[in-house]
N, C-alpha and C positions, 0 to 999 in steps of 0.2 A: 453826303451833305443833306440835311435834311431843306424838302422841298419850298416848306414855307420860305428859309433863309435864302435859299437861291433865286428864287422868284423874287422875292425884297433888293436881293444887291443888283439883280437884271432890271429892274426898275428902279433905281437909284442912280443913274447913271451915273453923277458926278463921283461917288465914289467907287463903283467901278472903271470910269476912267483915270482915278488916282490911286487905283490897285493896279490896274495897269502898269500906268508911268513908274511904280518901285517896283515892280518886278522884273521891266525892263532895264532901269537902270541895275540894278541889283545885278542884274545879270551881267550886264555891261562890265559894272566891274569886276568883276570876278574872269571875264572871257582878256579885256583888255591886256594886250601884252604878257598873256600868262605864262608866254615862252623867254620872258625877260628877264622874268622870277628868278634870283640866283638859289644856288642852293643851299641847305643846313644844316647843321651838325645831325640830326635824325635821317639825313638821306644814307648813308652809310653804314643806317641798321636797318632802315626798311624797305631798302632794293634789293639786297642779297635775299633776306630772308622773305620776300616777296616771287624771288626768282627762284629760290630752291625747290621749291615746287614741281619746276619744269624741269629740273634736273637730278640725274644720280647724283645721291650723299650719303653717306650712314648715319647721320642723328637726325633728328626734328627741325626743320626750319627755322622754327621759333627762336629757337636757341643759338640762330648765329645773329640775332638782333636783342632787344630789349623783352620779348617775349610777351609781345601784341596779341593780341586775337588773330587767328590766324585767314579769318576771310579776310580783315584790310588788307592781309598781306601779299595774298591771293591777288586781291583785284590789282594792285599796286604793279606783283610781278606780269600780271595775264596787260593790263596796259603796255608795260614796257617789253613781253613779248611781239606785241604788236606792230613794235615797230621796224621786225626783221634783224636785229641786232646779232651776232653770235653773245652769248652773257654765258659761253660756258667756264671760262673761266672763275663763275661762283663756286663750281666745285672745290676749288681752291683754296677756299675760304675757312677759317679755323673757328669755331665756335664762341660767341664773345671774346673775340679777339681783332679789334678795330686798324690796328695801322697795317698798312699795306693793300687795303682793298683799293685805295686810288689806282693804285699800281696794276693792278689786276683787272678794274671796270672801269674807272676813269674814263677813258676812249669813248667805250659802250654807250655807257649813263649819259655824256654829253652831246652825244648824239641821237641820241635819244630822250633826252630830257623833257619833250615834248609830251610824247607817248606816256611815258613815264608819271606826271600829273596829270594825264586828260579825266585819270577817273575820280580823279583826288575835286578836279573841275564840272565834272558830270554831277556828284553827288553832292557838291558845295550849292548846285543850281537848283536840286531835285528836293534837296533839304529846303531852300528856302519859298521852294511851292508847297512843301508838305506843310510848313510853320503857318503859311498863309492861310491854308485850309483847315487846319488844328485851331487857328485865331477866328474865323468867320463861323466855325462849327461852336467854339466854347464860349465866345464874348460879343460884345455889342458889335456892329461893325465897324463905328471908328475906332472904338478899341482898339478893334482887330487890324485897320488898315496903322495905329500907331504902333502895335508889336510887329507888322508885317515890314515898317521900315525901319525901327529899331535893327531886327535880325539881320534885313538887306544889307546895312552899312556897321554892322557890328565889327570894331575891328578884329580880334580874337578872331571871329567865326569865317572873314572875307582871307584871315590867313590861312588856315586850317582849309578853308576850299584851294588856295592856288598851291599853299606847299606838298610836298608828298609826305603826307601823312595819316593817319588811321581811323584819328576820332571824328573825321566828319561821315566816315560811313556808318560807324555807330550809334551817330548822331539821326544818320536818316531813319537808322531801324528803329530807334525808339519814338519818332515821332510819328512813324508810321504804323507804331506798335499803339501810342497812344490814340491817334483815330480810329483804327477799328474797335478800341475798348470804349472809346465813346458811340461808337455806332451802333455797337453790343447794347448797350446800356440803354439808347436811344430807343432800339429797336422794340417794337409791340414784344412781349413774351410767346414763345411758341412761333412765333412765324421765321419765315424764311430770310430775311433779312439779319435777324438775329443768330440764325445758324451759321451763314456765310461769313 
């Protein structure tokens, strides 16, 4: 973040203390009950092929779901490994071919269901500190504090953090992608800032 701006919103208080309050709320919502969250019709292509990962298969992971990017899938399964579950019966599992995985993970998944969205929850949180720093780096501050509580309460984006689902990891990279291309850009030419 460039230094000027930082020292502007540290001295600002009033709107660093209502950057504060949405980012706590923000979070809030997002944390609140996220074990309550039932689940939906996407969970039953990006758990198995989240978990085939950790297990012997003969094809590609991707291909026993909708055929995501394979890091969401990754984080998704490496969560719901987390929670000590046996998930081997994913081996089981037939390649785009939906009915019967109840049958087969059901148990697992619902006991686990926690695990299972914690990272879908981690990156829903991390996203909307990145959106915040991307708004105070590229526009006015109140601007920035009006797209920072847009984002917080978006409903779209507050789903996509509690469901298990792919695009908010996506989501973090690209905007994580977009601050260093601003900082790139920021940065004096030839210096070290700009190489980093």
């Amino acid at each position: 973040m460039d230094e000027n701006k930082l020292r502007n919103l540290l001295r600002d208080k009033p709107v660093l203390i209502l950057l504060i309050i949405i980012l706590a709320l923000g979070i809030f919502v997002r944390m609140y009950d996220y074990n309550l969250v039932g689940m939906w019709n996407d969970d039953m292509s990006t758990i198995p092929s989240g978990l085939l990962w950790f297990y012997q298969h003969t094809y590609y992971p991707g291909l026993a779901g909708q055929g995501e990017p394979a890091l969401g899938n990754l984080i998704v399964g490496a969560g719901c490994m987390m929670s000590g579950q046996d998930f081997s019966n994913v081996q089981k599992i037939a390649p785009m071919y939906y009915p019967g995985r109840e049958v087969l993970l059901g148990k697992q998944i619902t006991s686990s269901i926690g695990w299972c969205r914690a990272p879908g929850v981690i990156f829903g949180i991390l996203l909307l500190f990145l959106v915040a720093i991307l708004a105070l780096l590229v526009i006015d501050k109140y601007a920035a504090l009006l797209v920072t509580a847009f984002y917080a309460f978006y409903p779209p984006l507050m789903q996509l953090s509690t469901f298990i689902h792919v695009d908010v990891f996506g989501y973090v990279f690209v905007a994580a992608s977009l601050i260093s291309l601003y900082l790139f850009y920021e940065a004096q030419l030839g210096s070290t800032k700009e190489k980093i």
